[in-house]
C-alpha positions as CSV (number, residue, x, y, z in Angstrom):
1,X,31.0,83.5,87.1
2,X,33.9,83.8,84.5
3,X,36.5,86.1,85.8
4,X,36.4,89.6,83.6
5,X,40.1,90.3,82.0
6,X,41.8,93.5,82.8
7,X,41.5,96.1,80.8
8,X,45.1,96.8,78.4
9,X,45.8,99.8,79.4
10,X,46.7,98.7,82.7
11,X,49.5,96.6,81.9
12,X,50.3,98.7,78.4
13,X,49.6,102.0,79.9
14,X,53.3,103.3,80.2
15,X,54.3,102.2,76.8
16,X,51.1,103.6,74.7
17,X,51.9,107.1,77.1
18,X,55.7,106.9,75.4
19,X,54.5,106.0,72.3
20,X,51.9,109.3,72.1
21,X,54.4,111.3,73.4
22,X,56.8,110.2,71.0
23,X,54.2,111.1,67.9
24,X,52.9,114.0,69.7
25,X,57.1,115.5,69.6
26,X,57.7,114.6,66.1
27,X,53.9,115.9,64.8
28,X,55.0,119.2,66.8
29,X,58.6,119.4,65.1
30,X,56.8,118.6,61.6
31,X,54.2,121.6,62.2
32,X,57.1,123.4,63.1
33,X,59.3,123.0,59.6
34,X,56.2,123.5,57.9
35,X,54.6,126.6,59.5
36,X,57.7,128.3,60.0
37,X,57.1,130.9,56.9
38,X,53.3,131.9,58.9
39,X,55.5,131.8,61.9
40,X,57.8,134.2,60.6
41,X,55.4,136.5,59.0
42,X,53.2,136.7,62.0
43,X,55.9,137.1,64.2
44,X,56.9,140.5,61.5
45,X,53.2,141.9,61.4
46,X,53.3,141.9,65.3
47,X,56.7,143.9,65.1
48,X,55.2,145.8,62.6
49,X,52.0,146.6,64.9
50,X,54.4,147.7,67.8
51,X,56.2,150.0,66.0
52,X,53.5,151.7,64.6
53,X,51.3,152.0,68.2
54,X,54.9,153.4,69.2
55,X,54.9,156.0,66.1
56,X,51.9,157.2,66.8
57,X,52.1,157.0,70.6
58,X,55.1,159.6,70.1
59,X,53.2,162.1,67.4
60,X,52.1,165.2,69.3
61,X,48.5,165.7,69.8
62,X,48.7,168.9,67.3
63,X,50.1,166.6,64.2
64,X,47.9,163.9,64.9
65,X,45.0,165.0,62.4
66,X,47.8,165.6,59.3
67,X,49.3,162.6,60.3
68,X,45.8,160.7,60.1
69,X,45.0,162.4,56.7
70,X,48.0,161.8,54.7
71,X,47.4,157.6,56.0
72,X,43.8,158.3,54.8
73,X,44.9,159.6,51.5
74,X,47.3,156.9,51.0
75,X,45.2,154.0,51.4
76,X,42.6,155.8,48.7
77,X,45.2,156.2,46.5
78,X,46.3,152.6,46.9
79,X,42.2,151.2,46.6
80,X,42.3,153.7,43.2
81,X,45.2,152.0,41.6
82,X,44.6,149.3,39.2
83,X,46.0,145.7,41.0
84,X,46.7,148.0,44.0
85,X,45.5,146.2,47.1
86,X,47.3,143.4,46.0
87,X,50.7,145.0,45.8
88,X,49.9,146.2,49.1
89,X,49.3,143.2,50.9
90,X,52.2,141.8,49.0
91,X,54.3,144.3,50.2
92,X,53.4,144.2,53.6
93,X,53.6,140.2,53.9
94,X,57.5,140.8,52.6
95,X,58.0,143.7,55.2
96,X,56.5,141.6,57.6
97,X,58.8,138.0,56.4
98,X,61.7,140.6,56.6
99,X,61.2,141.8,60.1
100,X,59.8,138.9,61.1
101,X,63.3,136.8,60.6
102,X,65.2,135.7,63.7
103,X,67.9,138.3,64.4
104,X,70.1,135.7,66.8
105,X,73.5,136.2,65.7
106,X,75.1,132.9,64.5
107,X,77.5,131.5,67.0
108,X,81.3,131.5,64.7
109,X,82.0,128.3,62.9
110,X,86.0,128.4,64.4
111,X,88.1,130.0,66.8
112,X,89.2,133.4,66.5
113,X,93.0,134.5,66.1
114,X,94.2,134.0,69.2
115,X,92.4,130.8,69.9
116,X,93.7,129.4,66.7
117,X,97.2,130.6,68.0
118,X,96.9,128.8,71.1
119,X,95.8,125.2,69.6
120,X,98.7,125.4,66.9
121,X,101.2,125.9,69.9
122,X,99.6,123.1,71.9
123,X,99.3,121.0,68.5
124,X,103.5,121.7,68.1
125,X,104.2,120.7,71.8
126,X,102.3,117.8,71.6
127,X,104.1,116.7,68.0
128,X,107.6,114.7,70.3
129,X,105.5,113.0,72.4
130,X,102.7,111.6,69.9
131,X,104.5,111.0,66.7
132,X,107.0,108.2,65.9
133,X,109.4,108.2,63.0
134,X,108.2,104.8,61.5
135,X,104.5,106.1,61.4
136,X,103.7,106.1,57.1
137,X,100.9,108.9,58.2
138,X,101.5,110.7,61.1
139,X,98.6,112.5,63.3
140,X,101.2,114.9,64.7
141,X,103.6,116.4,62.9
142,X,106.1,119.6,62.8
143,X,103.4,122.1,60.4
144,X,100.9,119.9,60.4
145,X,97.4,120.4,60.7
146,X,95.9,121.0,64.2
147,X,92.2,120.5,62.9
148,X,92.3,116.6,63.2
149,X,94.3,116.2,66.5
150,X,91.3,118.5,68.4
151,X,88.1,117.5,67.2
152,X,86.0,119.3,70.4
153,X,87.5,122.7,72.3
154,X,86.0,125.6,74.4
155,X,87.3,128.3,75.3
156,X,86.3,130.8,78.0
157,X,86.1,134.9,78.1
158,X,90.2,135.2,78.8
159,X,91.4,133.1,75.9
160,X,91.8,130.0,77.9
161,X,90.4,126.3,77.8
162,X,87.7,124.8,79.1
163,X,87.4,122.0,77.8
164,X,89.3,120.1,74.9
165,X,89.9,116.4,73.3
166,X,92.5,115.3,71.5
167,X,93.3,112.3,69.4
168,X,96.6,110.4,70.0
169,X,97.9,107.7,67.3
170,X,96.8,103.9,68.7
171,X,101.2,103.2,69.5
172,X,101.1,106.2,72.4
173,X,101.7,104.2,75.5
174,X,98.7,105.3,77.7
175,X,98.6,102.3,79.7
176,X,102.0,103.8,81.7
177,X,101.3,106.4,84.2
178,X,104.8,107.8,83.3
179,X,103.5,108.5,80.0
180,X,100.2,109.8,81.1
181,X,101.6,112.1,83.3
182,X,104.4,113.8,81.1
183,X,101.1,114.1,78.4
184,X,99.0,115.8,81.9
185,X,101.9,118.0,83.1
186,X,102.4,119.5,79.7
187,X,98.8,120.3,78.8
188,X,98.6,121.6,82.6
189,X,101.2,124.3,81.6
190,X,100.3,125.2,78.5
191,X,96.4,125.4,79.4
192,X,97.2,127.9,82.1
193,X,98.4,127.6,85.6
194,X,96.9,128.2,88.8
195,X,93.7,125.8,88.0
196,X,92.9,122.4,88.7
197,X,92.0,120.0,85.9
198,X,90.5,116.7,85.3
199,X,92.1,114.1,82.6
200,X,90.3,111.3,81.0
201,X,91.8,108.8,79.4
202,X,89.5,106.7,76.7
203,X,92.1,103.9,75.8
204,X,89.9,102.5,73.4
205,X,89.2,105.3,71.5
206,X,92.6,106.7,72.0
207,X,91.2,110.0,73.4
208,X,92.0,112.4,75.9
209,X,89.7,114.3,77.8
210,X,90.9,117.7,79.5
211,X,88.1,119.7,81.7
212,X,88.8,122.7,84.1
213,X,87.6,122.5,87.5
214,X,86.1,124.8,89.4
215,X,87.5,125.5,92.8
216,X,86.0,124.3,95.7
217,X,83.6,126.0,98.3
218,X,85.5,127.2,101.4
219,X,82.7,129.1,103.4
220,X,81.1,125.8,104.9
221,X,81.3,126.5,108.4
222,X,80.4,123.6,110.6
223,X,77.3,122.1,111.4
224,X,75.3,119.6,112.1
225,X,75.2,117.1,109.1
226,X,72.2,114.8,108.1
227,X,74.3,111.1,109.0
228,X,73.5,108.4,110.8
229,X,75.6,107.1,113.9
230,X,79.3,105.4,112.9
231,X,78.6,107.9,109.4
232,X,81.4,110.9,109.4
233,X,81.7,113.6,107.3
234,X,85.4,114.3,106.2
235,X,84.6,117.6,104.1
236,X,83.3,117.9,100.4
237,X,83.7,117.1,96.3
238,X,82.8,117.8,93.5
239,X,79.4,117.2,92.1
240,X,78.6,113.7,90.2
241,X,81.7,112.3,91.8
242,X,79.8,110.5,95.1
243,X,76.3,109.1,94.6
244,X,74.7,111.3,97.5
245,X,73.8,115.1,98.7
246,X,73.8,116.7,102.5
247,X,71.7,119.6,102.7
248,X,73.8,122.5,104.0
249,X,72.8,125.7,105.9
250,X,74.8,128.4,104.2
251,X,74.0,131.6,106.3
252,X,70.1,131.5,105.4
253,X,70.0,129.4,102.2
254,X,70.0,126.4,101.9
255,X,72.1,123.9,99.2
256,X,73.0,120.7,98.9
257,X,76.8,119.1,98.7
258,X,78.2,115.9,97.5
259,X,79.9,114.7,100.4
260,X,82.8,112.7,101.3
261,X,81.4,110.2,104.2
262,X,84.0,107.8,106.3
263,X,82.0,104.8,107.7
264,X,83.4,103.9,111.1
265,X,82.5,100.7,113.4
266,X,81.8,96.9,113.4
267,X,81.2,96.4,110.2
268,X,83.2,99.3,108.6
269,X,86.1,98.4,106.2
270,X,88.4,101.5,107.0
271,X,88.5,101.7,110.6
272,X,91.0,104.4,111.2
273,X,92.3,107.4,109.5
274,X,95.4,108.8,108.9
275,X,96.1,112.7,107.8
276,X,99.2,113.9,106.4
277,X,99.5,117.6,105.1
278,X,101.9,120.7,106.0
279,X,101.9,123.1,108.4
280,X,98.7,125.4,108.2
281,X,97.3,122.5,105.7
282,X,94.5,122.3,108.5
283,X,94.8,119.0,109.9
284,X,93.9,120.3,113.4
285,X,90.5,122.2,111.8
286,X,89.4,118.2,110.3
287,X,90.6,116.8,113.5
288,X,88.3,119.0,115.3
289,X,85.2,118.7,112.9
290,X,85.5,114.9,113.3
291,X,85.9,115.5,117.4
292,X,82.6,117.4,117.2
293,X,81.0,114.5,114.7
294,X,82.0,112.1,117.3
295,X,80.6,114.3,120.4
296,X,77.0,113.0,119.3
297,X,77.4,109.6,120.1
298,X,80.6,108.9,121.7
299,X,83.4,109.3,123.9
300,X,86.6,111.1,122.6
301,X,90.3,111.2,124.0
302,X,92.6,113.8,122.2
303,X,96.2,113.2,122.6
304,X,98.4,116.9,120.9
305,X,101.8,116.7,120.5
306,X,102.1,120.1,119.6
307,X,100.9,121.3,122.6
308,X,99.6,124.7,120.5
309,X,96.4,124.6,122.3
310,X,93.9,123.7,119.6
311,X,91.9,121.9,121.0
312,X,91.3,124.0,124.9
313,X,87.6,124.2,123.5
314,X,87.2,120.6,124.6
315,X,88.3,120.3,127.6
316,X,86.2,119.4,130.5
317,X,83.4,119.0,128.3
318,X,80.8,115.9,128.1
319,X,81.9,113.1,126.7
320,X,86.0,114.1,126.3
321,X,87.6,111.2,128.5
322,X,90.9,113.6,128.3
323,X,93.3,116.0,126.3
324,X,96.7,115.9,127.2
325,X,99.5,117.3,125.6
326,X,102.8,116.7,128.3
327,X,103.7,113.2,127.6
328,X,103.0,112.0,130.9
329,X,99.2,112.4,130.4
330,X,99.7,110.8,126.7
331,X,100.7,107.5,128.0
332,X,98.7,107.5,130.5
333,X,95.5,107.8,128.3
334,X,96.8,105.6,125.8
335,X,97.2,103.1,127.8
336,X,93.9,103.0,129.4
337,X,92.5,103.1,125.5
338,X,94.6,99.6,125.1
339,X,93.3,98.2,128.5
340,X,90.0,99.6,127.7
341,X,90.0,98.0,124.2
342,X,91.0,94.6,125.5
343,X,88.0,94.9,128.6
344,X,85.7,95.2,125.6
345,X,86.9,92.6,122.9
346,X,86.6,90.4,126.5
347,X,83.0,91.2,127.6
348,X,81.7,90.8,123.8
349,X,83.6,87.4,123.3
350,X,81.9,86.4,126.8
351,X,78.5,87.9,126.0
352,X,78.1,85.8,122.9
353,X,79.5,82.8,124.4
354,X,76.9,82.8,126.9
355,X,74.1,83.8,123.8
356,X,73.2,87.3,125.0
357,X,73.8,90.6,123.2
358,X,76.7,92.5,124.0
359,X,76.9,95.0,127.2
360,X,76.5,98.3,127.0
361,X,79.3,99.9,127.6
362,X,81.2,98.0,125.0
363,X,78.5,99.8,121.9
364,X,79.5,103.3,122.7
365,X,81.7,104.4,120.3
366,X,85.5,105.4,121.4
367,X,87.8,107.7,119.4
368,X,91.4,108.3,119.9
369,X,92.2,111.5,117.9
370,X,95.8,112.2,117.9
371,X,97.7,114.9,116.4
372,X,101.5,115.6,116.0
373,X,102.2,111.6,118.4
374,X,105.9,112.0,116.0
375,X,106.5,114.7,118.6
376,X,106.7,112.7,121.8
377,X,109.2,110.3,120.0
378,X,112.4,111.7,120.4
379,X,111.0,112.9,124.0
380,X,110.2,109.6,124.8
381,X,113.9,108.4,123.9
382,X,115.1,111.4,125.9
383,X,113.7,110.9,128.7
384,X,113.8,107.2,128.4
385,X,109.7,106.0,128.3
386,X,107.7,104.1,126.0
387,X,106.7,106.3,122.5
388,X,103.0,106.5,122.8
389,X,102.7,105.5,119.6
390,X,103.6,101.6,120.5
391,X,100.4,102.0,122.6
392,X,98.3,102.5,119.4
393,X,98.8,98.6,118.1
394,X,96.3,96.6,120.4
395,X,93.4,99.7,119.4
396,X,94.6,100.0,115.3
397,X,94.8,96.0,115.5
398,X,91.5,95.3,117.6
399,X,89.8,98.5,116.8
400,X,87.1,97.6,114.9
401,X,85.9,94.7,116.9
402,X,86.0,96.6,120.1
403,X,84.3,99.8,118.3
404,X,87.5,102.0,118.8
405,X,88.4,104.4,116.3
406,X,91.9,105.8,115.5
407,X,92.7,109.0,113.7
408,X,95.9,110.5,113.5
409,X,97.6,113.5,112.0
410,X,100.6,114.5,111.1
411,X,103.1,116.3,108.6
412,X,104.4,115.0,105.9
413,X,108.3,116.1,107.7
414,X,107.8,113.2,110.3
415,X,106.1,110.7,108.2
416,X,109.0,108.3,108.6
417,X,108.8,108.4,112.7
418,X,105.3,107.1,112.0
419,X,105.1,103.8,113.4
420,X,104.7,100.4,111.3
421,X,101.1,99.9,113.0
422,X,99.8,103.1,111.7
423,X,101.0,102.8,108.3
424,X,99.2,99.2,108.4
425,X,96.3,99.5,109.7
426,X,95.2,103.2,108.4
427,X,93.4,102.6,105.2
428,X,91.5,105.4,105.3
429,X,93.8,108.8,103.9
430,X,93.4,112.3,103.7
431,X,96.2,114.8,102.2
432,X,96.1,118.4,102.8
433,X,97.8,121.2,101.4
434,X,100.1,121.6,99.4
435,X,101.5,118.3,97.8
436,X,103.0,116.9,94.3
437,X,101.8,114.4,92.4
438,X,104.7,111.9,93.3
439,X,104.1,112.8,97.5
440,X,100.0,111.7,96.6
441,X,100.4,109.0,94.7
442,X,102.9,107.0,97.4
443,X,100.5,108.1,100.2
444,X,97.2,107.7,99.0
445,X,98.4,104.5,96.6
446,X,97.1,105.8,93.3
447,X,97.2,109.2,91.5
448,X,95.0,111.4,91.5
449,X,92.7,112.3,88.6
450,X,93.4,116.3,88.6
451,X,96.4,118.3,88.5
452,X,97.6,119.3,92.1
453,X,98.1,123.2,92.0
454,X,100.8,125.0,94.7
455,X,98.5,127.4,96.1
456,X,95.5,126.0,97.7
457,X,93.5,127.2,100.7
458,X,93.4,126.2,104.4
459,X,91.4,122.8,104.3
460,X,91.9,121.5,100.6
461,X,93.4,118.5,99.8
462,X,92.2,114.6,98.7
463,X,91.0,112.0,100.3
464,X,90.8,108.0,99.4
465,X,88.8,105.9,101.8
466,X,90.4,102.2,101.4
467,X,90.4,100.8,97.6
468,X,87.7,103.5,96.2
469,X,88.3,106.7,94.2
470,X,90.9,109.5,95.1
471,X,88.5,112.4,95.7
472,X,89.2,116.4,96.0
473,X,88.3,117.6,99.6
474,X,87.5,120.9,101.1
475,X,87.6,120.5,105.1
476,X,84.5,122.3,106.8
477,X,85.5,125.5,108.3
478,X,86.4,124.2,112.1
479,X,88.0,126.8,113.5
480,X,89.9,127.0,116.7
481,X,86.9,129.3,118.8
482,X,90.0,130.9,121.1
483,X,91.8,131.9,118.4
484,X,91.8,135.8,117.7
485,X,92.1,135.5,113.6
486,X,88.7,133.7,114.2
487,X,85.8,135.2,112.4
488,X,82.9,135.4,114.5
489,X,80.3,133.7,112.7
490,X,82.8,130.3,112.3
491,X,83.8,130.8,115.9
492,X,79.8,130.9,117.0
493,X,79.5,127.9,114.5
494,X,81.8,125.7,116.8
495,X,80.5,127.3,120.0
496,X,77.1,126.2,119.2
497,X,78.5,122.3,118.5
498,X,80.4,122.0,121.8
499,X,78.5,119.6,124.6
500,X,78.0,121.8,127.6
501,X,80.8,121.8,129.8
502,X,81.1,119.4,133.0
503,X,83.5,118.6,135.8
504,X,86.9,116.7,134.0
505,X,87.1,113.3,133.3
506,X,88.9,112.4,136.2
507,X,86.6,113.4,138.6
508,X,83.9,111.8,137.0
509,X,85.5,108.4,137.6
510,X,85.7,108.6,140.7
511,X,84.2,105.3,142.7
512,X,81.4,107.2,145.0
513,X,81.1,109.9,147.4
514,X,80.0,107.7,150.0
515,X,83.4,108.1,152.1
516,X,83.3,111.4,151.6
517,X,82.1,112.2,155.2
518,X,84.6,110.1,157.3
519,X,87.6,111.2,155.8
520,X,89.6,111.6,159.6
521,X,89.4,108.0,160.4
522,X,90.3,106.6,157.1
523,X,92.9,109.6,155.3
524,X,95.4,106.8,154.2
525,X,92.7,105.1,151.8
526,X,91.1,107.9,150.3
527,X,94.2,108.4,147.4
528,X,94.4,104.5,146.8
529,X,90.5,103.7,146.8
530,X,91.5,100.0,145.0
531,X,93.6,98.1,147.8
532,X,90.9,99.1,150.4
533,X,89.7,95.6,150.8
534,X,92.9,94.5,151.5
535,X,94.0,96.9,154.0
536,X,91.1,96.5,156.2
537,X,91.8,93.6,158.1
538,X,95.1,94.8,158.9
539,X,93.9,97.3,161.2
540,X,91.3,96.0,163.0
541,X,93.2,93.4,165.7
542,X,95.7,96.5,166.6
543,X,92.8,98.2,168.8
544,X,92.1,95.3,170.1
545,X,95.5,93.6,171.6
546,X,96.4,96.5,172.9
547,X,93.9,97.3,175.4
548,X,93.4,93.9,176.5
549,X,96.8,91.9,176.3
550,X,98.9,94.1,177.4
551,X,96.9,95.6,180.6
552,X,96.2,91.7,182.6
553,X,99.7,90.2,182.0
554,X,101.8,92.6,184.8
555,X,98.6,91.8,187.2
556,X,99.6,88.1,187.8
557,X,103.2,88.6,187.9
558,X,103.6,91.4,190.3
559,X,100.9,90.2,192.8
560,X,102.8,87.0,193.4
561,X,106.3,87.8,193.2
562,X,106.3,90.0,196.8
563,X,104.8,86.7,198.5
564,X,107.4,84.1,197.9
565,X,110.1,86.3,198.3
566,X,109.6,88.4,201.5
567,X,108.1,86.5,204.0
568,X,110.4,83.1,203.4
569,X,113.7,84.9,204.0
570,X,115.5,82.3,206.4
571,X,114.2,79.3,205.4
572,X,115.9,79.1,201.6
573,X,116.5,76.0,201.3
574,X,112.8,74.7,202.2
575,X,111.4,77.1,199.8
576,X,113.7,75.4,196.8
577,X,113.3,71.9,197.6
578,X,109.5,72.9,197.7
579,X,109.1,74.4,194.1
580,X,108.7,70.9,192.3
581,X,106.3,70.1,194.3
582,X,104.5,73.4,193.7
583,X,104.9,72.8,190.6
584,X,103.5,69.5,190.6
């Protein structure tokens, strides 16, 4: 039996649905234009109807029957009249056109007075920078016309821009960022302090694009974010700038956030992160939203060098290996992290020599979060120990591999006490605070896209993960839960993301609390539980030669010795010629 074809509008469906809906728009638009004079009258005799229901809804009961006579008598009049009820209906279809019109006030063709004002200044402090002596027909100009050099402008309620484009002559060096950011700087001042804005440059249409920004949401308090394992969120951006949304809980709505995501592990590209900023920047507050991030599945180690206290939440809490601030404890932690990292890049390499997947213990994410480590550097020189910091190279260098992560923060004052292994190996960068443009660009290794304002709240900054974008951040509020200046729905924010709270980490690494119950016959091992198998042995003959040696040996010697001398007494001579023999 010959196989049936499928019908067309299967595989023509979508484009005879386009199609339809394309003549189905324009027949609508067409009906429009031509039905708009019925659309206009009809729209009048239903005004007309209103207002009289209303007229006669307000006539008193007592003036109703006059009312309704003199209307009586009119019409009559009107039927009497030669050609009268067609001036009628002609007059009431132009009543009804003339009420019927669309009252919308037209939008003005220009600016007003002071807007005008404003682009003509702008226009004049634009004219050194954009014009050239040798240039027969000059865009800018000293009383020149301002019409050409800003073809698109907005303006909102206080006079100030919004948005605005402006033409520049083909010669103006855009390809320099010196040039660019003389041409950004100015407009930043004379569009209006205090706000952030966003420049684009279109060098082939030699066209600048000027946009205001608006500021940044500061009441996120943390949460739990929508990521999956080695995903962590840094703070937030502005819409359109990252291709994805979180869904936030904002006291009991709900909204969604474009996000700024750091991928961390094996196969990440920006293993560690480095955060510079000022002081009350909040560098501590992303510190500890990334600690509590890292809490779901990991171990942490927190190493403060500005032994403030900001992170006492965490202590003794599951899954925090240790936070030390004295710098004892540092090195002691960072040095198990190196050891640690090298037992894991050690076990992996063995596990996939032999073919088998790697252990365990090596998956579980480790993060060294360290804040202020320029402080223990001149302590360390002081006193004459290692800087902790020269313990960081083996986990910056090997990080990845051994799934370690690094983050460190610090201000922008001790940046040059930074050691060369953090500079290197941090590709990931946040900025917080207050910064210029010059501080930003040499830190995050390209400028960023918006004006950098002076005044910025706790938690604001950028961020630029690698060789991508330089993206505005706003830091989840993260705050410290001790501290009094604390509200209390941020500080129950954090108390609900903390791990319950368990014995420290040193206790937990303890070998076993087998010897527990003999501890008066062993005391000397219990503080050094390693060398146990070596000091064993060294005990166990002294119980035994000292019983058993030392007891027999004065029972042969002081039996005999009264026999030989005693009874022989003259005969002294016999006795020495006979000892040979007794010997013998």
């Amino acid at each position: 039996m010959a196989r049936r074809p499928l019908p067309r509008i299967l595989s023509t469906g979508s484009a005879q649905i386009a199609r339809s809906r394309e003549l189905a728009r324009t027949a609508a638009d067409s009906a429009t234009d031509v039905l708009h004079p019925l659309i206009t009258i009809t729209r009048g005799l239903r005004r007309l109807a209103s207002a009289g229901r209303r007229k006669w809804a307000d006539t008193p009961k007592d003036r109703r029957g006059p009312l309704l006579f003199l209307v009586a008598s009119v019409i009559l009049v009107v039927a009497l009249v030669p050609y009268g009820p067609l001036l009628a209906v002609i007059t009431l279809m132009a009543a009804a056109a003339w009420h019927g019109r669309d009252r919308t006030p037209a939008a003005p063709d220009g600016p007003d007075e002071s807007q005008t004002e404003r682009l003509k200044s702008l226009y004049e402090a634009l004219v050194p920078y954009f014009s050239a002596p040798e240039d027969p027909e000059p865009l800018y100009a000293h009383g020149g016309e301002w019409d050409s050099a800003f073809p698109e402008y907005d303006f909102d309620a206080s006079g100030r821009f919004t948005s605005l484009t402006i033409r520049y002559p083909a010669y103006f060096t855009d390809g320099e960022p010196e040039s660019r950011a003389r041409i950004e700087h100015l407009l930043a001042a004379k569009s209006g302090r205090g706000r952030e804005y966003r420049f684009t440059w279109d060098e082939e249409g030699n066209r600048l694009s000027l946009a205001v920004l608006p500021p940044l949401p500061t009441d996120i308090a943390a949460q739990r974010f929508v990521t999956s394992p080695g995903e962590t969120v840094l703070g937030f951006t502005d819409p359109g700038e990252v291709q994805r949304t979180l869904p936030l809980t904002h006291g009991e709505e709900q909204r969604d956030m474009p996000p700024v995501v750091w991928r961390t592990g094996i196969r990440s590209t920006e293993p560690h992160l480095l955060v510079m900023g000022q002081p009350g920047s909040g560098t501590s507050t992303l510190l500890r939203s990334i600690a509590l991030q890292a809490l779901q599945y990991g171990d942490v180690v927190i190493v403060e060098g500005g032994a403030t206290g900001e992170y006492a939440c965490l202590t003794g809490r599951d899954g925090v290996l240790a936070v030390e601030c004295a710098l004892a404890g540092a090195l002691a932690s960072l040095e198990w992290a190196a050891h640690e990292t090298e037992r894991r890049l050690i076990a992996a390499n063995r596990a996939r020599q032999a073919g088998h997947p790697p252990p365990e213990d090596t998956k579980r994410p480790l993060w060294l979060l360290l804040d202020r480590p320029t402080a223990f550097t001149h302590l360390a020189a002081t006193e004459d120990h290692k800087d902790p910091q020269s313990l960081l190279q083996v986990p910056l260098r090997h990080g990845r591999a051994a799934n370690v992560t690094v983050v460190v923060a610090d201000q922008f004052e001790s940046a040059e006490l930074l050691s060369e292994a953090v500079q290197q190996h941090t590709r990931a960068r946040a900025v917080l605070g207050p910064a210029t443009a010059a501080q930003l660009t040499a830190f995050l290794g390209a400028p960023p896209h918006t004006t950098p304002t002076t005044q910025v709240p706790p938690g604001r900054g950028y961020a630029r993960l690698g060789a991508g974008p330089v993206l505005r951040l706003q830091v989840p509020a993260t705050p410290d839960p001790y501290d009094d200046a604390t509200t209390d729905a941020h500080r129950q924010a954090v108390a609900d993301l903390l791990p319950p709270r368990t014995t420290p980490a040193d206790a937990e690494q303890q070998p076993e609390p087998a010897p527990e119950p003999e501890p008066e016959r062993v005391p000397v091992l219990e503080p050094e539980p390693e060398p146990v198998p070596v000091l064993k042995p060294e005990p166990e003959p002294v119980p035994v030669l000292k019983p058993e040696v030392l007891k027999p040996e004065p029972v042969p010697v002081l039996k005999p010795e009264p026999v030989p001398v005693l009874k022989p007494e003259p005969v002294a001579a016999e006795a020495k010629t006979a000892e040979p023999s007794q010997l013998a």
